[in-house]
C-alpha positions in Angstrom: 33.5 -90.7 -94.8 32.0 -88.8 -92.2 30.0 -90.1 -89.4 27.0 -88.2 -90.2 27.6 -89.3 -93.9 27.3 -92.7 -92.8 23.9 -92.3 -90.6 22.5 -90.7 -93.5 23.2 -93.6 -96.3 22.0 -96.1 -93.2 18.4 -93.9 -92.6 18.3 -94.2 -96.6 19.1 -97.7 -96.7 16.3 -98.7 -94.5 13.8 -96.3 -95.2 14.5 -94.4 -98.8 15.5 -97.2 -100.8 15.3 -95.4 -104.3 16.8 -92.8 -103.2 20.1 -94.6 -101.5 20.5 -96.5 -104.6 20.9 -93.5 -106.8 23.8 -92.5 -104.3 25.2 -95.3 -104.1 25.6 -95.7 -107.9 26.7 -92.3 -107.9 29.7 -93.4 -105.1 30.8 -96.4 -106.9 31.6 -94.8 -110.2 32.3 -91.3 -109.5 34.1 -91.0 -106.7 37.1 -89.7 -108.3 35.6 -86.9 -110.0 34.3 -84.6 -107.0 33.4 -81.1 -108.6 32.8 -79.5 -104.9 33.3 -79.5 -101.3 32.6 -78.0 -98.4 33.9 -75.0 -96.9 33.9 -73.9 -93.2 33.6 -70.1 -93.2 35.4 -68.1 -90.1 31.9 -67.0 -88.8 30.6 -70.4 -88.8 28.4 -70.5 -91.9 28.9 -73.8 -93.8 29.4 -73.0 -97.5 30.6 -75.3 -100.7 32.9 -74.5 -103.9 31.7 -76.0 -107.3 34.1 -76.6 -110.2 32.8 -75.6 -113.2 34.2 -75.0 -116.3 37.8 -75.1 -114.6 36.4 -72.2 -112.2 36.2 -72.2 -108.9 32.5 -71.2 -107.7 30.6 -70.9 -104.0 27.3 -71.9 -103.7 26.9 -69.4 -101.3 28.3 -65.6 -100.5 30.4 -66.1 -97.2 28.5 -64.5 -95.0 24.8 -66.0 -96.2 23.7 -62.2 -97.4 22.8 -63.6 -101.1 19.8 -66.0 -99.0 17.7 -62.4 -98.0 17.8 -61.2 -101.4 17.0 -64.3 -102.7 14.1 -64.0 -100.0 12.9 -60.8 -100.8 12.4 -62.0 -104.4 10.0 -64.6 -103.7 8.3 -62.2 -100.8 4.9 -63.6 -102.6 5.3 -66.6 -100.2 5.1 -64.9 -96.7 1.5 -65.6 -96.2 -1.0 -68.2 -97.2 -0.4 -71.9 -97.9 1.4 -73.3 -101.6 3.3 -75.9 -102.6 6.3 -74.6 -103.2 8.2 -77.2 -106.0 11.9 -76.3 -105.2 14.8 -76.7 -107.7 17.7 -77.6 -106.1 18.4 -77.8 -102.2 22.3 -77.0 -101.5 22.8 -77.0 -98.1 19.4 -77.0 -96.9 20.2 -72.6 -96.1 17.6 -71.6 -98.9 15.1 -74.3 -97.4 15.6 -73.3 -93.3 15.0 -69.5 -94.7 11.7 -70.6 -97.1 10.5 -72.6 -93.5 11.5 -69.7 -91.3 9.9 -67.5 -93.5 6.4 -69.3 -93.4 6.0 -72.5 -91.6 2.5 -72.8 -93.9 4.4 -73.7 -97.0 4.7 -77.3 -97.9 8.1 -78.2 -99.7 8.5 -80.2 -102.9 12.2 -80.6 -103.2 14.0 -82.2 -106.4 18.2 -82.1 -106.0 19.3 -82.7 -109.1 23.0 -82.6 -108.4 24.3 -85.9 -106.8 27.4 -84.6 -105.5 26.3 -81.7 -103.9 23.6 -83.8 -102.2 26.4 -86.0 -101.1 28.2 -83.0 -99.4 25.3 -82.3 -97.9 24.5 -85.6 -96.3 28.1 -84.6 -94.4 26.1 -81.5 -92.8 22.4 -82.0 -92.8 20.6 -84.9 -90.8 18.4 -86.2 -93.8 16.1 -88.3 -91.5 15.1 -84.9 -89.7 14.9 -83.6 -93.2 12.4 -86.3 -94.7 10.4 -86.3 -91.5 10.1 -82.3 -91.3 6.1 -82.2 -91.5 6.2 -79.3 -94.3 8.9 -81.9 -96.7 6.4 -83.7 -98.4 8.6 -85.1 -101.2 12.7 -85.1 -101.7 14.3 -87.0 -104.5 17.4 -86.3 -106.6 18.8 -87.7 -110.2 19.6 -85.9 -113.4 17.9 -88.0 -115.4 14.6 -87.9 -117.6 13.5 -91.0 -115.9 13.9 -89.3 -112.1 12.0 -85.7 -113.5 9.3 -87.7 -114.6 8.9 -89.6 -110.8 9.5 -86.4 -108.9 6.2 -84.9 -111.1 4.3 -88.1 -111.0 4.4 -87.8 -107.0 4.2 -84.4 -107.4 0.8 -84.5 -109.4 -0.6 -87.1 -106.5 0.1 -85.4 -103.4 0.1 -81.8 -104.6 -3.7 -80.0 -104.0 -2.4 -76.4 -103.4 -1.5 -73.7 -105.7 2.1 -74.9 -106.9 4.6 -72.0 -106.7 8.0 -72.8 -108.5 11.2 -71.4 -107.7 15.1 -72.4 -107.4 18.1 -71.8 -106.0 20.1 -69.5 -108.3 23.4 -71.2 -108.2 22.0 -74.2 -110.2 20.8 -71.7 -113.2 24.8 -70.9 -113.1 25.9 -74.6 -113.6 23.2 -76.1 -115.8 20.4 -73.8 -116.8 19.6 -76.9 -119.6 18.6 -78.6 -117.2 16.0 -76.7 -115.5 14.7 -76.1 -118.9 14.2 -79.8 -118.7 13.1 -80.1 -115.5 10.2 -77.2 -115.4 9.4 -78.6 -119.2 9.0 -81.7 -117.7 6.6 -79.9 -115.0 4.8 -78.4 -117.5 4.0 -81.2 -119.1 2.3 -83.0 -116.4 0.7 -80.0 -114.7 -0.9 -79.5 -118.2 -1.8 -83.2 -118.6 -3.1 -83.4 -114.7 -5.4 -80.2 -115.8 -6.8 -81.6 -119.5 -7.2 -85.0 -117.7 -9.2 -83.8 -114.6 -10.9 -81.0 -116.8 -12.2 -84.0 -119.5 -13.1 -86.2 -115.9 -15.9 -83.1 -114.7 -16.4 -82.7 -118.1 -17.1 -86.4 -119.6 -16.4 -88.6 -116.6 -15.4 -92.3 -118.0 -16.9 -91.2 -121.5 -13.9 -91.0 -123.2 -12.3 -94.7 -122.0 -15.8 -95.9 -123.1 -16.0 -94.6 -126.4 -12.2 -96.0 -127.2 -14.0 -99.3 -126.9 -16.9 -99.0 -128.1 -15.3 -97.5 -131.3 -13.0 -100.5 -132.2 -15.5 -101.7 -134.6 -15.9 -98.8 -136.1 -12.1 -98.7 -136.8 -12.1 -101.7 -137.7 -14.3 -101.0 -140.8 -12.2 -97.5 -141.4 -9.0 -96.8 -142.8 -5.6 -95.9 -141.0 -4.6 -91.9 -141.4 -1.7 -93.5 -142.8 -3.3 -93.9 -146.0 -2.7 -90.0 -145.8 0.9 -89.3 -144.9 3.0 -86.8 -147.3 -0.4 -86.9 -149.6 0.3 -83.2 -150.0 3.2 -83.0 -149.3 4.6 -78.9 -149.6 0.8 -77.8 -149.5 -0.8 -75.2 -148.0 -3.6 -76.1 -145.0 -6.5 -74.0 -143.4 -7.9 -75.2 -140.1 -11.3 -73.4 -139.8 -12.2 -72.9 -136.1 -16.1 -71.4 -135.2 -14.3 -68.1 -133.7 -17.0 -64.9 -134.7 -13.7 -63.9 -137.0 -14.5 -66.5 -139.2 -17.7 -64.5 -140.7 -15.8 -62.1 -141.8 -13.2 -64.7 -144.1 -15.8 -67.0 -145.1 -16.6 -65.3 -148.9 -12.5 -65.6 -149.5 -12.7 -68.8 -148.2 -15.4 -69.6 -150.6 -13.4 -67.8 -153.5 -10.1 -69.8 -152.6 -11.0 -73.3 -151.6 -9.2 -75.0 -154.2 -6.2 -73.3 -153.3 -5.7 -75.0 -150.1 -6.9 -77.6 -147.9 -9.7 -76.6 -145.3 -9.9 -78.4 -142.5 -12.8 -78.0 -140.3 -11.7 -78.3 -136.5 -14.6 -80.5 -134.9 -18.2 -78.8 -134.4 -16.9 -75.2 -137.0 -18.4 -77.7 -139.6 -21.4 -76.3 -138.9 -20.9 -73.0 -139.3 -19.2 -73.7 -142.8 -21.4 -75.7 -143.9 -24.3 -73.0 -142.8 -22.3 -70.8 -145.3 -22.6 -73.1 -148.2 -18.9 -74.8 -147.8 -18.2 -78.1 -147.4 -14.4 -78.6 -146.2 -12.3 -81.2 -147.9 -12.0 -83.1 -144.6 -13.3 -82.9 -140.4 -11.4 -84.0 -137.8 -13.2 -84.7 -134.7 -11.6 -86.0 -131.3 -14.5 -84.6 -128.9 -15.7 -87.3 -126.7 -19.0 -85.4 -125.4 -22.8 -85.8 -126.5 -22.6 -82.3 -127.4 -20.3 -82.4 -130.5 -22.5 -85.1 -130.9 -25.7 -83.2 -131.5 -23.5 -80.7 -134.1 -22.8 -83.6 -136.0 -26.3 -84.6 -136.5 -27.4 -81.8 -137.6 -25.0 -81.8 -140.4 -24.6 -83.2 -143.6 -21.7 -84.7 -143.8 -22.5 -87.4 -146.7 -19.8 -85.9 -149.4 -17.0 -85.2 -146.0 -14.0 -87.3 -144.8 -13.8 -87.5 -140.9 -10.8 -88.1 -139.0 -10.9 -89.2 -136.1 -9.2 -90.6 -132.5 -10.6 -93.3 -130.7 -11.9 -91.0 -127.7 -14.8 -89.5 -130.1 -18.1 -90.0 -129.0 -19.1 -93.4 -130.4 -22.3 -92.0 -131.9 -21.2 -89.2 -134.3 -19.3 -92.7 -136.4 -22.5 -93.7 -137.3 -23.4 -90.7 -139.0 -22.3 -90.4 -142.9 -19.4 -89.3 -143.9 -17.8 -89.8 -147.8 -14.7 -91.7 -145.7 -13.6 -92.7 -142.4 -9.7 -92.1 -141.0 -8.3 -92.7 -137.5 -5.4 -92.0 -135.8 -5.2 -92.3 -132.5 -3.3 -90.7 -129.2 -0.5 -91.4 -127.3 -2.3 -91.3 -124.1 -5.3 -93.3 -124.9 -5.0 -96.4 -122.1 -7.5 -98.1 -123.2 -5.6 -98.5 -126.9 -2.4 -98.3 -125.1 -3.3 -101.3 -123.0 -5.0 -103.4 -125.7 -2.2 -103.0 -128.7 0.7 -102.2 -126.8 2.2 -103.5 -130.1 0.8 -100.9 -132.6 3.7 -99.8 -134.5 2.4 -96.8 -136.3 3.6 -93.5 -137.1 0.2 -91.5 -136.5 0.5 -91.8 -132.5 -0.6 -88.1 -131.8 -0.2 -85.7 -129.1 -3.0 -85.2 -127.0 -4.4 -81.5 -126.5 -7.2 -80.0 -124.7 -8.5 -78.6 -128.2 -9.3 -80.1 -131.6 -7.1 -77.3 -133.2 -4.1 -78.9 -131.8 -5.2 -82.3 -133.2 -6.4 -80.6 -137.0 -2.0 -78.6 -136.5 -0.6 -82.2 -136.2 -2.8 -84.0 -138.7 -1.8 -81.1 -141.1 1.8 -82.1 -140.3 1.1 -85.8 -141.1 -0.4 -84.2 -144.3 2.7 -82.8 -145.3 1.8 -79.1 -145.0 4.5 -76.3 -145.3 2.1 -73.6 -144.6 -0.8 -73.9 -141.7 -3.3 -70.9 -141.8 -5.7 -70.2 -139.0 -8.9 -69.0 -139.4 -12.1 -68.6 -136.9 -9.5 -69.1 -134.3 -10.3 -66.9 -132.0 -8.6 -68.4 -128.6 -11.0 -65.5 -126.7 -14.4 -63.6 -127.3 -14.0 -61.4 -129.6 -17.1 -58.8 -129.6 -18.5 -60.5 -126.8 -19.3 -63.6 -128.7 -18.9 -67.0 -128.7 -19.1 -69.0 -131.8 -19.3 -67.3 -135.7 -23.1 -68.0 -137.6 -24.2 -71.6 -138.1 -22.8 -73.1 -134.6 -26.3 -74.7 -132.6 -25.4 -77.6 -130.2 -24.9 -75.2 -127.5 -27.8 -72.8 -126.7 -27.8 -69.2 -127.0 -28.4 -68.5 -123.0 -25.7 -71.3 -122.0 -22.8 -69.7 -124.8 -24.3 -66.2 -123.4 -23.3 -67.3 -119.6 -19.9 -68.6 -120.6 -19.0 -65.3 -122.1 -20.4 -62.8 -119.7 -19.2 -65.2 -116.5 -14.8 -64.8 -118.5 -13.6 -61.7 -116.2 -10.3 -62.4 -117.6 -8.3 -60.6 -120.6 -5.9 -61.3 -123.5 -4.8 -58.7 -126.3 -6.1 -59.5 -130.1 -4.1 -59.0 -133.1 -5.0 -55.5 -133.4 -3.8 -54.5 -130.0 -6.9 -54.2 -128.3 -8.5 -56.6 -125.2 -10.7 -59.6 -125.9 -12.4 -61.0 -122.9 -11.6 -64.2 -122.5 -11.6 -67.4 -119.6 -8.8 -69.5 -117.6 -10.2 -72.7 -120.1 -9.7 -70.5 -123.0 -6.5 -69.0 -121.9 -5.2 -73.2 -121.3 -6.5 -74.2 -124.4 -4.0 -71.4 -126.1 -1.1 -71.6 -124.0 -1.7 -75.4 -125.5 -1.7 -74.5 -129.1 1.3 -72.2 -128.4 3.0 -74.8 -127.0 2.5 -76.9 -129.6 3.0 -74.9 -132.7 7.1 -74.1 -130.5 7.6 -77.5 -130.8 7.2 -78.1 -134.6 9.7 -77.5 -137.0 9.8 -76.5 -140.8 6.1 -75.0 -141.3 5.0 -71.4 -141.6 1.8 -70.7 -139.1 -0.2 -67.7 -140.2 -3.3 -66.5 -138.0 -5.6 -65.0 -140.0 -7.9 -64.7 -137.6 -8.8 -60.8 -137.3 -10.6 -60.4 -134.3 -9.3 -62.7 -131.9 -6.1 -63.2 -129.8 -2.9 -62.7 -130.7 -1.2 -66.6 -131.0 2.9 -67.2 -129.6 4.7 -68.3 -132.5 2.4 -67.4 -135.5 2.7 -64.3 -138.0 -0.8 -62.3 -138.3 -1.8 -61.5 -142.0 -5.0 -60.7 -143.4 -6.8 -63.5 -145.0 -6.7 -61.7 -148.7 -3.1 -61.2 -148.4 -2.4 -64.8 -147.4 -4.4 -66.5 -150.4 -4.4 -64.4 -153.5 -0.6 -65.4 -153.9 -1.8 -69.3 -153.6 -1.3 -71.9 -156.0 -1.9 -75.6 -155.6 -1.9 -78.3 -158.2 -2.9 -80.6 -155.9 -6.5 -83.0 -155.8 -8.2 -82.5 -152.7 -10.8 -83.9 -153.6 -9.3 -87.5 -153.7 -9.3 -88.5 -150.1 -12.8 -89.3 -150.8 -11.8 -91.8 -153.0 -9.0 -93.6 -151.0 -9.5 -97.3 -150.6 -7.3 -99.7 -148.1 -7.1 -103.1 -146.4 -9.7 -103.4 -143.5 -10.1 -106.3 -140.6 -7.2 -104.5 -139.1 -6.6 -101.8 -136.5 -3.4 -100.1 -136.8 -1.1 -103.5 -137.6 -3.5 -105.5 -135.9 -4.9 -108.3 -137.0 -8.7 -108.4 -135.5 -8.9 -111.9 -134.6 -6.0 -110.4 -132.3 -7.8 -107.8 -131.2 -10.7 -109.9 -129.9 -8.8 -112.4 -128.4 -6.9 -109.8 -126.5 -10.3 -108.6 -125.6 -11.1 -112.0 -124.3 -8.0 -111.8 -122.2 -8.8 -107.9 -120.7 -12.0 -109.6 -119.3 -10.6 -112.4 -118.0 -8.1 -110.7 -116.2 -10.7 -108.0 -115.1 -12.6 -111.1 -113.5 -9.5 -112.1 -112.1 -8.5 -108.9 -110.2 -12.0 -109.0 -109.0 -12.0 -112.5 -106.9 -8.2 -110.9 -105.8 -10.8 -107.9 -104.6 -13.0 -109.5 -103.2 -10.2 -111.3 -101.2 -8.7 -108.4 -99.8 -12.2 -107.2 -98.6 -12.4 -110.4 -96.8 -8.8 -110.2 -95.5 -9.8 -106.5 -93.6 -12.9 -107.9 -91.9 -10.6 -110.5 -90.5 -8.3 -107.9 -89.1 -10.5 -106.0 -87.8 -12.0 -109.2 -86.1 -8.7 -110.1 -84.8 -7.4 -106.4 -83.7 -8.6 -106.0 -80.3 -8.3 -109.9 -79.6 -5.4 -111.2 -81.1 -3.2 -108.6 -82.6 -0.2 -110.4 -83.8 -3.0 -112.5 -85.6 -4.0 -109.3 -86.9 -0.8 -107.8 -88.2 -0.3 -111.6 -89.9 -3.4 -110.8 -91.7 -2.1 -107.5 -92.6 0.6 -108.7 -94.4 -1.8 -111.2 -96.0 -3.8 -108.6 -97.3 -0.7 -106.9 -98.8 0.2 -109.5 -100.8 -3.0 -110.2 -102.1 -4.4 -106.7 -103.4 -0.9 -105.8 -104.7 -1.9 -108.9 -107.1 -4.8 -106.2 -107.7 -2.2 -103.0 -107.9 0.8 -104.4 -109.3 -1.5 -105.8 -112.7 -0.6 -104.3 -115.7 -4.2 -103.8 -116.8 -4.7 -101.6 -113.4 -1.8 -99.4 -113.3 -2.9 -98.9 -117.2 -5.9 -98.1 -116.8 -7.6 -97.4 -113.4 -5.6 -94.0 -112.5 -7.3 -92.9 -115.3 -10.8 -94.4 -115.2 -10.8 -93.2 -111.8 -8.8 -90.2 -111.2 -9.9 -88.3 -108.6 -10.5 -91.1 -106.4 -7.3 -93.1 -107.0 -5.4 -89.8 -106.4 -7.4 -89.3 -103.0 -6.8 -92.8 -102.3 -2.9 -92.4 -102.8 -2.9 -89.5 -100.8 -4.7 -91.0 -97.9 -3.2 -94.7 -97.8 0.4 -93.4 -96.7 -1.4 -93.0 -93.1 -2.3 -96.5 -93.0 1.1 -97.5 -92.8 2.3 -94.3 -90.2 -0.6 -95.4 -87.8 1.1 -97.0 -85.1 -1.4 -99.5 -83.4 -3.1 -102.6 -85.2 -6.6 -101.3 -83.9 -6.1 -97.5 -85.4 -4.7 -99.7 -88.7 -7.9 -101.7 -89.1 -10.1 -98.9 -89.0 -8.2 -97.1 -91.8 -8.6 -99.8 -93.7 -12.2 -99.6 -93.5 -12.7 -95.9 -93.9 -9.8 -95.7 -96.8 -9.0 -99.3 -98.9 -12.6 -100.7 -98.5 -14.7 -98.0 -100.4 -11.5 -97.8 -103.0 -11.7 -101.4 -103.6 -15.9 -101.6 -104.3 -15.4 -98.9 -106.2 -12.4 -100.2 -108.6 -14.9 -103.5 -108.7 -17.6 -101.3 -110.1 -15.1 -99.8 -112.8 -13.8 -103.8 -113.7 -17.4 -104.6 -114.0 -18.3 -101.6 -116.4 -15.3 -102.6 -118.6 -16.4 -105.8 -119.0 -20.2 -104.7 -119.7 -18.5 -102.5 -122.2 -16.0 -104.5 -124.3 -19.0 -107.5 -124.2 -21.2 -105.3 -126.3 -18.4 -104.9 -129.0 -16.8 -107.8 -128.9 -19.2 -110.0 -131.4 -19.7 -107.3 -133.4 -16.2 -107.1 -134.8 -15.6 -109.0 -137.8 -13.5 -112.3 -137.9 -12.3 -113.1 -141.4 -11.8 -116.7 -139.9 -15.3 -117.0 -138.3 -17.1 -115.8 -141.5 -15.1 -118.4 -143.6 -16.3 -121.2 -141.6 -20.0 -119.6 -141.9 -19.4 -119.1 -145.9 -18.3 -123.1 -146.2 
């Protein structure tokens, strides 16, 4: 083992504990099954030879002429700042040329080869590496479990435009993999941008109504009353697109032959043409979707809906209430981290995405889009019948989208950056879902990845369906249960979430204590001070390391949790106690009122819910 080898696992050792562990596991059981090493070139250039598939392969060209092509490909990143998310680091060659190039980018490195990062401790001084001040993150691993932490710290300390690229050797060894990886990216980017879009949008709204909707629930009936009902049918999921005028008579004419199902507020404008959809589906946690509700009648209409809708539109009437719920809902994550159900859905930044998977549960073989328009067609917003936005604030929107997507006929639709997200969204999801036929009908709006367009007539006037719609109106189930739950369950686990928010807060409140003592001690008595320090680290980590915190505050508060991650790191590179102290002030105090402010509006929040859920054993006692 070389001697820079050695210095390396030490530095890692001390200071990249997760990272030396990785390596070491990798040393102690693969040791005998090297697939490269280096290579000393005549000229000096350090190179290394791969085995794969019993062929002998350089990572490099010997005389380093493959790193300026691979240069003059990504010549998009000679000026201005990014965040350049690197696949794969070899030797570090690709990285000194990226820096060389422009010293403004800041490096996101992820080496997902273990023996080549092995060779290249033997080469490359990884403390100078780590503390290069454009490296902001390294880690390696090929598993699921290390893409997932690379992007997590990615989506924390990350705030410029993310550029991705990769070293083209790795595409030669395992382009799987960086399918994986960059799917993986994806995934999060796309979750980061629906989660801080619905936080400008609807602030806390969303954790809110999840709890203020448990009673509601409660009193309502699973979706899984529902699953395979229709098993082999066909399923329309009506959107408000301006497309949808021009279907709505053959919608009329054909409703028997399939079931319609109106995506959130497009009940309106069916029900403005006289059709009232054999079921809604509503996961919009806004006032807005609200008011279309409202001015609906929905009396003879099943509603599905997810926990996140807003807690008023449930107190409308509908002929039957359904829930399902999401898989990133912390607030019913937290709460029933026991639910064993089968109708955990996907979240999506559109209720068309929600409607494609409840269709799914369904059992639908064909999904057919109409009034999905993904743009704005004719300058437009929403079809006839569509009021809870006003005319002048859904005339803004569309004359403000500079942007452009083509339409089914080949044409351009303007269109937004929101709108173009929420269909790279239903793209994404309708590539990921096997065994059903999606048809967009939709004839003025934008073409849709993975969907066949055919006129609406052509679509239904081969239909036929011997199927009931009409009885999910008439489904009955067992209540006093959400999910598998029992409710007495449920509010004793509600009693618990406040106690333990009551808890964390006298840990808070602790800590806040603990920092005025430092900074009383810091200019006086600094070992005192640094004593306190690592008083006050044990203390809020009682706060950070909770279960009901790491649930639910990154959420709760987003944007200033992620600020606050980004900013604590300095605490603990500030060299002096004094510089320390006032850090603490500026950075963990304000984060630490403000986390007590959010405890404190849970509690308010699950007290105002929690008498009014039913307890079969409490109403017993009352009845003898």
């Amino acid at each position: 083992m070389s001697d820079l080898l050695q210095e390396n696992l030490l530095y890692l050792y001390k200071y990249k504990k997760d990272i030396f562990e990785t390596v070491q596991q990798y040393l102690n059981t693969n040791n005998n099954e090297k697939k490269c090493k280096l290579v000393y070139e005549e000229n000096g250039f350090v190179n290394l030879t791969y085995v794969f598939e019993n062929e002998l392969k350089s990572l490099y060209a010997n005389d380093g002429s493959d790193l300026e092509t691979w240069l003059e490909e990504h010549s998009q990143l000679k000026n201005g700042e990014y965040d350049v998310v690197m696949y794969g680091m070899g030797l570090t060659h690709h990285l000194a040329k990226l820096i060389e190039f422009n010293p403004s980018l800041n490096l996101y490195i992820f080496e997902p080869d273990i023996d080549i990062f092995v060779e290249s401790m033997k080469v490359v001084n990884i403390e100078q590496l780590l503390l290069h001040p454009q490296v902001k993150i390294l880690r390696i691993g090929n598993l699921e479990e290390h893409y997932k932490i690379f992007h997590a710290l990615l989506n924390i300390y990350s705030v410029k435009k993310k550029i991705d690229i990769f070293i083209p050797f790795y595409a030669e060894i395992d382009l799987e993999s960086i399918r994986k990886f960059y799917n993986y990216n994806y995934n999060f980017r796309e979750a980061e941008l629906i989660g801080r879009g619905f936080e400008q949008i609807f602030g806390t709204q969303p954790y809110r109504n999840s709890i203020r909707n448990l009673v509601k629930m409660s009193q309502s009936l699973s979706i899984e009353s529902l699953r395979n009902k229709f098993d082999g049918c066909s399923i329309l999921v009506v959107g408000a697109g301006p497309s949808l005028e021009l279907d709505i008579e053959l919608i009329k004419q054909y409703k028997d032959k399939m079931l319609i199902i109106a995506a959130g507020s497009s009940i309106q404008s069916l029900l403005h043409f006289g059709i009232e959809p054999h079921m809604v589906v509503s996961m919009d946690p806004g006032e807005a979707t609200g008011r279309a509700f409202k001015n609906s009648n929905t009396k003879n209409i099943p509603l599905v809906f997810v926990p996140q809708i807003y807690f008023d539109i449930l107190n409308g009437e509908f002929s039957q209430l359904f829930y399902a719920f999401f898989n990133s809902d912390v607030i019913i994550n937290y709460l029933l981290p026991d639910l064993e159900v089968d109708y955990m859905f996907r979240a999506t930044n559109s209720v068309t995405g929600t409607v494609i998977q409840i269709a799914k549960y369904l059992g639908a073989k064909k999904i057919i889009l109409a009034g999905q328009d993904m743009s704005f067609p004719e300058e437009r917003y929403y079809a006839q019948g569509a009021n809870h936005l006003t005319v002048d604030n859904l005339k803004q929107r569309v004359t403000a989208s500079q942007l452009k997507v083509e339409n089914v006929k080949g044409s351009m639709n303007r269109t937004n950056p929101s709108m173009k997200s929420l269909q790279k969204n239903i793209e994404n999801l309708i590539e990921s879902i096997e065994g059903i036929e999606f048809i967009n009908t939709s004839s003025l709006g934008a073409k849709i990845k993975g969907t066949k367009f055919i006129p609406f007539l052509e679509v239904v006037k081969n239909l036929k369906s011997d199927y009931d719609f009409s009885q999910i109106k008439s489904i009955t189930g067992q209540g006093l249960k959400i999910g598998n739950i029992e409710i007495n369950t449920v509010h004793q686990r509600i009693n618990k979430f406040i106690e333990n928010c009551n808890k964390l807060m006298r840990s808070c409140d602790v800590s806040l204590k603990i920092i005025m003592k430092i900074e009383e001690y810091s200019r006086r008595m600094p070992e005192k001070a640094m004593n306190m320090l690592a008083k006050l680290e044990k203390e809020f980590s009682i706060v950070t390391e909770h279960q009901l915190f790491k649930s639910i505050i990154p959420s709760w508060n987003r944007s200033l949790t992620k600020k606050y991650d980004q900013l604590v790191i300095n605490i603990e590179k500030e060299p002096t106690i004094i510089g320390k102290s006032k850090l603490l002030n500026e950075i963990v105090v304000p984060y630490i009122k403000e986390i007590k402010i959010s405890f404190n509006e849970m509690i308010k929040e699950f007290e105002g819910i929690k008498n009014d859920l039913v307890l079969p054993s409490v109403t017993m006692q009352k009845n003898d």
